[in-house]
C-alpha positions as CSV (number, residue, x, y, z in Angstrom):
1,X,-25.4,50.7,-4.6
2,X,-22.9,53.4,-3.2
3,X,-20.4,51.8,-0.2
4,X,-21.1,54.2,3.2
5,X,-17.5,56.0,3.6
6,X,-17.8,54.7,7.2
7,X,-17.5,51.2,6.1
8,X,-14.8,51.7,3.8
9,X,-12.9,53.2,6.3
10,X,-13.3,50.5,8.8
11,X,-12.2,48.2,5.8
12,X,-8.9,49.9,5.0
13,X,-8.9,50.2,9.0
14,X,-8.9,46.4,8.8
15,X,-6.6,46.1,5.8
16,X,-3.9,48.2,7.3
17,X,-3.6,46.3,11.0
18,X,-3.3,42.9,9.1
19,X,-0.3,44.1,6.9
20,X,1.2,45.3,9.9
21,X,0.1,41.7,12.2
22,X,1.8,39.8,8.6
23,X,5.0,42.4,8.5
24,X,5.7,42.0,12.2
25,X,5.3,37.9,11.7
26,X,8.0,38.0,8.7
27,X,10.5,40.4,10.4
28,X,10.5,38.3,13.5
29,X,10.9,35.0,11.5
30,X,13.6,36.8,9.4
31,X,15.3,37.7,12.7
32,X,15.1,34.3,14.4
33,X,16.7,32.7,11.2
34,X,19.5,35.3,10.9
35,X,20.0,34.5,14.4
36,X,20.6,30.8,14.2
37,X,22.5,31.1,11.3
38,X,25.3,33.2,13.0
39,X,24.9,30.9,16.0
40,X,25.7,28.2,13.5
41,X,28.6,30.3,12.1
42,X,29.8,31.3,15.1
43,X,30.0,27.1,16.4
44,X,31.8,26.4,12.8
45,X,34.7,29.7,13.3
46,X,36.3,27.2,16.3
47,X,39.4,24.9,16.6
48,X,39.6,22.5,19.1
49,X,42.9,20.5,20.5
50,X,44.1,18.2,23.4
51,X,47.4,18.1,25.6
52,X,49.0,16.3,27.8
53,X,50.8,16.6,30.4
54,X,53.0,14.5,33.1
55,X,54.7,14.7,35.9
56,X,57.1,11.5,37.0
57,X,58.3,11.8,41.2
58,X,59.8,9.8,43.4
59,X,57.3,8.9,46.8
60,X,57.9,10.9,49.2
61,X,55.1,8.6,52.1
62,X,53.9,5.7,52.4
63,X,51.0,3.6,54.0
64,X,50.7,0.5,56.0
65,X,47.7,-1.2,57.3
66,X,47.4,-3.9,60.3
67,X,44.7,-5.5,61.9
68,X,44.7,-7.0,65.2
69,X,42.6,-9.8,66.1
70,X,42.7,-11.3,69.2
71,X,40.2,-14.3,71.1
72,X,38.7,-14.4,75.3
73,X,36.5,-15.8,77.4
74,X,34.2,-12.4,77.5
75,X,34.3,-9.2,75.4
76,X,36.9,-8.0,77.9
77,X,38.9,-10.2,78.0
78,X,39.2,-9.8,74.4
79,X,39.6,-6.3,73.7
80,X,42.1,-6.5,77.0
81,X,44.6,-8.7,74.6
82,X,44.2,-6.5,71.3
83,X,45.3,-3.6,73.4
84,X,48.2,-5.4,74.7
85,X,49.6,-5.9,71.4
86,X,48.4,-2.3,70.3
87,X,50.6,-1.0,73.1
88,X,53.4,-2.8,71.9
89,X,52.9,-2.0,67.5
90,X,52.6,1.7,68.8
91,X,55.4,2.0,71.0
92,X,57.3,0.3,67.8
93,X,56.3,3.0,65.8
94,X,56.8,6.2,67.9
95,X,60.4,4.4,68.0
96,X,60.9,5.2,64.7
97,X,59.5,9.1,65.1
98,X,56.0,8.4,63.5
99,X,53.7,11.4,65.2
100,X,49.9,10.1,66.5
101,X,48.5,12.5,64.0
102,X,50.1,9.4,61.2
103,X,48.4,6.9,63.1
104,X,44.9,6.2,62.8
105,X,42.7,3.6,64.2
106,X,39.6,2.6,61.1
107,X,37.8,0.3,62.5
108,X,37.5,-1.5,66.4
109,X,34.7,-4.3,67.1
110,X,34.0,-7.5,68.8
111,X,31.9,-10.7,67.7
112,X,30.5,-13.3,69.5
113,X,32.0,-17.0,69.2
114,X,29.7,-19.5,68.9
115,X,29.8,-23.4,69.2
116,X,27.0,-26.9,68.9
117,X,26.6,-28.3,71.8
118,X,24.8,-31.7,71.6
119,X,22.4,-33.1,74.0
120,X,24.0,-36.3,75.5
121,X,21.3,-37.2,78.3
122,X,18.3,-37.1,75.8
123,X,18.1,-40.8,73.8
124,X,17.7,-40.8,70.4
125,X,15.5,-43.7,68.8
126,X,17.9,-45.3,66.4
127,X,16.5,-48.0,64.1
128,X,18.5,-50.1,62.0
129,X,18.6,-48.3,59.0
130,X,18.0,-44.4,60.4
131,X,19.2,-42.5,63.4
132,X,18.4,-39.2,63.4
133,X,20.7,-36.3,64.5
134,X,21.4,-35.6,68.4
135,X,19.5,-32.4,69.2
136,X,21.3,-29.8,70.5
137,X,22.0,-26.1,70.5
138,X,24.4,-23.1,69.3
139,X,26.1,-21.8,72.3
140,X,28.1,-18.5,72.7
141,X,31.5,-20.1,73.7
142,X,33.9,-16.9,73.6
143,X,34.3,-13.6,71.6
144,X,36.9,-12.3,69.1
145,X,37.8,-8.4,69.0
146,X,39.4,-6.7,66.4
147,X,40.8,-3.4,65.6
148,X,42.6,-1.9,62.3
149,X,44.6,0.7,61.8
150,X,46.3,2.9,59.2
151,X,49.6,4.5,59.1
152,X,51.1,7.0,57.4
153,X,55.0,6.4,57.8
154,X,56.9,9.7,56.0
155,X,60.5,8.6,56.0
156,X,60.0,6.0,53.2
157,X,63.2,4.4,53.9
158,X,62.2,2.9,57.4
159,X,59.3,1.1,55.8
160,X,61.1,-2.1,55.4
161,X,62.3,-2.1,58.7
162,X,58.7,-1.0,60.1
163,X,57.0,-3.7,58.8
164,X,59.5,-5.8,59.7
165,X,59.1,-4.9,63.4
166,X,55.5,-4.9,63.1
167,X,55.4,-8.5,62.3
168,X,57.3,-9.6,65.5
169,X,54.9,-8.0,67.8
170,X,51.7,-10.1,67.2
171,X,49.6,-8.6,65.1
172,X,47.1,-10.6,62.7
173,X,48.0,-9.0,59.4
174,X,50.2,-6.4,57.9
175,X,49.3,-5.1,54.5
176,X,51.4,-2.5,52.2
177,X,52.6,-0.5,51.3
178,X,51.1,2.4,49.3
179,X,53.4,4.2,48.2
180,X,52.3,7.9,47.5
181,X,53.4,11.6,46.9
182,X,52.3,14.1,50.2
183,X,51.7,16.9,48.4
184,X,50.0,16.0,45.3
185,X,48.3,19.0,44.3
186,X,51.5,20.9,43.7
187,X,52.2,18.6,40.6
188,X,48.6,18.2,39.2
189,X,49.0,21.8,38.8
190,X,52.6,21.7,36.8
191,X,51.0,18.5,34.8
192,X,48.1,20.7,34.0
193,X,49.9,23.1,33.3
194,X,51.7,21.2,30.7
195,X,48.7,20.0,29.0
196,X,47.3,23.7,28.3
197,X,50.7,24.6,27.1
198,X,50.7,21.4,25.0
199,X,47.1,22.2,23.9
200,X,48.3,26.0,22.8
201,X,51.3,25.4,20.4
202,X,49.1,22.6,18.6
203,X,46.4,25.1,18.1
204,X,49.1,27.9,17.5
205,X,49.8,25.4,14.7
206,X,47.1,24.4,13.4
207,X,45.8,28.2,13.1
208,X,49.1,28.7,11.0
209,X,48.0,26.1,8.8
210,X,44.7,27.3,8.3
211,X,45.6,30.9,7.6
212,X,43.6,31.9,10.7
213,X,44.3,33.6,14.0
214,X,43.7,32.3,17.6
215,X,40.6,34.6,19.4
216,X,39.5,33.4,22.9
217,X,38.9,30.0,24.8
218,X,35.2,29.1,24.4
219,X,35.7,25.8,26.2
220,X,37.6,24.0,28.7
221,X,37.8,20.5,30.1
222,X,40.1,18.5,32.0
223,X,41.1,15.0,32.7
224,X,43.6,12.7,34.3
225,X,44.7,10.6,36.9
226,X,47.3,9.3,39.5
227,X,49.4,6.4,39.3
228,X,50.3,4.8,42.1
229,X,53.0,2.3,42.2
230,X,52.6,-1.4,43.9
231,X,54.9,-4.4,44.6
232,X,53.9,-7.8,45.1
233,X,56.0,-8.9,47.6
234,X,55.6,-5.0,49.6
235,X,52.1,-5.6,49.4
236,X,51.5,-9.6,51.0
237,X,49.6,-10.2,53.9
238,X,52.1,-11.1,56.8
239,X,51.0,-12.7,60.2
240,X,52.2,-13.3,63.9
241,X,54.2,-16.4,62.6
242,X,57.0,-14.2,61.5
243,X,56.6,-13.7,58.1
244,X,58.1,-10.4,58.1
245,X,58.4,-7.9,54.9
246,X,61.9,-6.8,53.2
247,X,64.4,-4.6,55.2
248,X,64.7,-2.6,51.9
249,X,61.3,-1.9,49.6
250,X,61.8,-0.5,46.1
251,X,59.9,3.0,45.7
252,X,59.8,3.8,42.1
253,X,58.0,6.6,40.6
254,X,54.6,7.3,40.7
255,X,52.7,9.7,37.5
256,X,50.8,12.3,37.6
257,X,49.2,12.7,34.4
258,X,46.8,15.8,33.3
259,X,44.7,15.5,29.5
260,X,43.2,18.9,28.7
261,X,40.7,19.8,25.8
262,X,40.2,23.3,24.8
263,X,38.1,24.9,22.4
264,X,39.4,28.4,20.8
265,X,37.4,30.6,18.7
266,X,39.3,31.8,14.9
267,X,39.0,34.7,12.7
């Protein structure tokens, strides 16, 4: 039996769109995998080194922190006595040319005081082997008001003697100081900058070694920190009794650090 021509023709019809369906699949596949394999050699043709950098300076401020805590009969007669001895720890330190913008009030509250006050005209029925508590009641006998404050002092060298002032004048309790650099930033920058200079003339280096050459940065990152320095006896709590800090507090040097990771691309 003879095929119709219009049946073969349909079948080569057929024939001929699934060869190009099945070459379309394989060149797309072929493309996808030549694809990931240069992604893959392009994430091997990299180098990637650290530096560090860091930066050693002498404080340039410093800050204190007091609080003032003070006791009355009513909230105003409270607050009335913490600004009395506000008065007198600011006019202590516009004395020694601190501006307001340096002084800065963080917190300012009151809280009720409270006291158990027994009932003395009710009896209690005692027996001889129990007697149960007195009644009696809590009782808001007073109130205590509080304020803190922070201060920036910028002539480093008076903060002995500032503190030392401070603790004459009745305030609850003197903390510090920090001692810190004003304008930080500046030297972050020149640490960081150290670090990608660091970073280059290892990879620089390392490229020799390899027999390659240096092509562009393909990743960056950046890490680091401040170091602030503390001392023990700078940084007690003093009181109202007279405990008073050192005329003279050591400074020392505080570090700025900057650790930078970079990535280059070789060829």
């Amino acid at each position: 039996m003879e095929i119709p021509e219009q049946y073969k023709t349909n079948l080569y019809r057929a024939l001929l769109s699934l060869m190009v369906v099945l070459s379309l699949f394989f060149i797309v596949k072929v493309l996808s995998e030549v694809r990931a394999y240069n992604m893959m050699g392009d994430r091997e043709k990299t180098i990637t080194l650290s530096g560090h950098g860091e930066i050693k300076a002498i404080p340039d401020t410093a800050n204190i922190y007091f609080t003032i805590q003070k006791e009355g009969k009513t909230v105003k007669e409270a607050q009335a006595a913490v600004a009395a001895i506000e008065k007198k720890a600011l006019d202590s330190l516009k004395g020694y040319g601190i501006d307001d913008k340096d002084i800065q009030t963080t917190n300012a509250s009151f809280n009720p005081k409270y006291e158990y006050v027994y009932d003395t005209k009710t009896l209690v029925p005692c027996s001889e082997f129990n007697c149960p508590p007195r009644p009696g009641k809590s009782v808001i006998s007073g109130y205590e008001a509080y304020e803190n404050i922070t201060v920036k002092i910028r002539k480093v060298d008076d903060v002995g003697k500032i503190m030392e002032e401070l603790g004459t004048v009745g305030v609850t309790g003197l903390n510090g100081p920090n001692f810190t650099i004003d304008d930080e930033d500046a030297l972050k920058a020149e640490a960081r900058k150290m670090a990608i200079d660091d970073a280059r003339e290892k990879a620089k280096e390392l490229a020799k070694d390899l027999g390659v050459s240096l092509g562009s940065i393909s990743s960056f990152s950046e890490g680091g920190g401040y170091q602030p320095v503390y001392f023990e006896k700078a940084m007690t709590t003093m009181d109202s009794a007279g405990v008073t800090a050192p005329a003279e507090l050591p400074k020392g040097e505080n570090t700025i650090t900057s650790d930078v990771t970079i990535t280059y691309e070789i060829r």
